[in-house]
N, C-alpha and C positions, 0 to 999 in steps of 0.2 A: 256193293260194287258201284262203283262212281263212272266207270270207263264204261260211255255206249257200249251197247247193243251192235252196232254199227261198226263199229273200230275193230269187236274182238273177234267178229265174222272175217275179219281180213288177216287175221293171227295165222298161222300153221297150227295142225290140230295139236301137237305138243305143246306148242307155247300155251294156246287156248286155254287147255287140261292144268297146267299146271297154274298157269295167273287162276282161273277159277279155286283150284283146290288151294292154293296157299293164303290168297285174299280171305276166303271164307273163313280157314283158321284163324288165321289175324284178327277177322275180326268176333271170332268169338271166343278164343282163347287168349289171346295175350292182352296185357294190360302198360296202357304206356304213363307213364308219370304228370302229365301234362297233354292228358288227351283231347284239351281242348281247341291247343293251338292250332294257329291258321298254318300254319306255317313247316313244324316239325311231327304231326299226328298221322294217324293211318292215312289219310288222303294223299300225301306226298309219299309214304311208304310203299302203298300200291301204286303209283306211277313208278317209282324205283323198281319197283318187283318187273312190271311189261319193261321198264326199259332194259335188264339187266337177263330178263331173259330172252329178249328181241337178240338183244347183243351178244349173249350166249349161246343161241343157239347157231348164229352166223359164225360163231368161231369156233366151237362145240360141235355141232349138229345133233345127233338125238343124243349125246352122252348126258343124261339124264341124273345122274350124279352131281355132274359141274352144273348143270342147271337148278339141283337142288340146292347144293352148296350155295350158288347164286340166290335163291329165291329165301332160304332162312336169313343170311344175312341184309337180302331187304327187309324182310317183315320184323325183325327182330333194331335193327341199326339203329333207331332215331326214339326206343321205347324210353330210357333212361337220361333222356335231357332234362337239366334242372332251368334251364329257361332258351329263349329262342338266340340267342348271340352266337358266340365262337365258344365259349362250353366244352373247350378242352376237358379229353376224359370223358365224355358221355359213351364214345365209342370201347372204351375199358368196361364201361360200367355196364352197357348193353350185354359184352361180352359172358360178363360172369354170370346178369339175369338170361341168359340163353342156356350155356351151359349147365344152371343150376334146373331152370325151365324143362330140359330136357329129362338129364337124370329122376326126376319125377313123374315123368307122363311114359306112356307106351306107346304114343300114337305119332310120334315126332322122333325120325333117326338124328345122335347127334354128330355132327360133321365139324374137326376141329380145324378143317377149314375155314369155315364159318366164321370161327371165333377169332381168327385172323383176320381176314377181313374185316369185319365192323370192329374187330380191336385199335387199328391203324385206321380204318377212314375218316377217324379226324385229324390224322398228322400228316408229315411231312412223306410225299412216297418212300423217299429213301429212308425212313425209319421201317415201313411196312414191309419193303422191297429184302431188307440186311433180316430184321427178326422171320421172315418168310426165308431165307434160304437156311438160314442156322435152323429150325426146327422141322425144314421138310426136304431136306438134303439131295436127295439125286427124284425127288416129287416137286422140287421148288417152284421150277420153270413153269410149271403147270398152274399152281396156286398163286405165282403172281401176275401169269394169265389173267387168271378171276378176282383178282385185287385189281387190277388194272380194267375190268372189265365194269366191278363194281363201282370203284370210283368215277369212272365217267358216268354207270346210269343215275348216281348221285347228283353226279356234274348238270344231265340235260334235264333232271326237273327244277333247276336254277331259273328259267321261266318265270316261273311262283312268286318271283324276287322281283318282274321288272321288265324293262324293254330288253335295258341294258344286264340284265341278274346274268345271261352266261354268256364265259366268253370263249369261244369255242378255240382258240390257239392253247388251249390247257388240257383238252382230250387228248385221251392216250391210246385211243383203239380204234381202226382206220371204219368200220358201220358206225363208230359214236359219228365222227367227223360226217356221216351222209344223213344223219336222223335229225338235223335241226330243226327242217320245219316239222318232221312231224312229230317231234316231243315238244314243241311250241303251239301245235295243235290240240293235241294230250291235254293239256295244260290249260289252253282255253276253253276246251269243251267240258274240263272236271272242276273247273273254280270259278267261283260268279263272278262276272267282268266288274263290281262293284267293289270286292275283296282283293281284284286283284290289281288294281287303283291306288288303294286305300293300303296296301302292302309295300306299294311300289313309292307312296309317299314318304312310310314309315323307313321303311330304307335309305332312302335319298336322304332325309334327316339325319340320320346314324351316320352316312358318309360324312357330311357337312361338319357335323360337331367333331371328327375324326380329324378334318384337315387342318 
């Protein structure tokens, strides 16, 4: 666990309970493709994980379910990136190592929520938004709540990226829109100001050669 001591004393004892128990599976069960990187490995996964249940339980409260459904799709979202880009389809490919991840263990209930979620969070909303109501019919409302919930906690560890890495007129969930500073806080307290320089260079390059 990367997030002070200090940050997660200011949790609510549910959010606490669960960033603890989900973080720790993460990092002793699942295995990510590229667990090295600065960028897309469990470090950024557990920032997703507090922001998404920060933001879940503000719109949730204890339903402890949507909190779940929230918290496997963070730990699970970023395990199957073939490199750190745009990597269309890694959120397909997470989907299926989740789903199959699950079916195997006892210890992890499967939520085909979940698999919504990180299926589309690398696409277009209104792709996530249309395959969420065709498969979850008069439940949809509900799960593109948590699609919309989870894409913004994806959105505020954009930090990671930059001064500039998030731009907050693309949030979709009115708590995303009130946690800038403090998922910019998050973010400098869990990544060395040195990495996150030397991240923020490597990006500005990629923009440049782009224009």
């Amino acid at each position: 666990m990367s997030i002070p001591e200090s940050e997660i004393r200011q949790l609510s004892p549910l959010v606490g309970e669960m960033l603890l128990k989900w973080d720790d599976f993460m990092n002793r069960h699942i295995r990510f493709i590229r667990p090295f990187s600065a960028i897309h490995a469990a470090g950024h996964c557990e920032r997703v994980l507090l922001f998404a249940l920060v933001v879940g339980e503000q719109m949730f409260g204890d339903d402890r379910e949507a909190l779940e459904i929230l918290a496997h799709a963070a730990i699970f979202h970023d395990t199957r990136r073939l490199n750190d880009y745009r990597d269309t389809g890694h959120g397909a490919r997470a989907a299926v190592y989740y789903e199959q991840f699950c079916k195997e263990r006892d210890d992890i209930s499967f939520h085909p929520e979940s698999v919504f979620l990180m299926r589309y969070h690398d696409l277009a909303d209104s792709k996530g938004r249309n395959a969420i109501r065709e498969r979850f019919g008069a439940e949809a409302d509900r799960v593109k709540q948590l699609y919309a919930i989870f894409k913004d906690a994806d959105a505020l560890d954009r930090w990671r990226l930059g001064r500039n890495g998030l731009n907050p007129d693309f949030l979709r969930t009115l708590p995303a829109k009130t946690m800038l500073d403090y998922s910019r806080r998050i973010v400098r307290k869990t990544i060395d100001s040195g990495l996150l320089k030397e991240t923020e260079k490597r990006v500005n390059r990629i923009i440049k050669r782009k224009k």
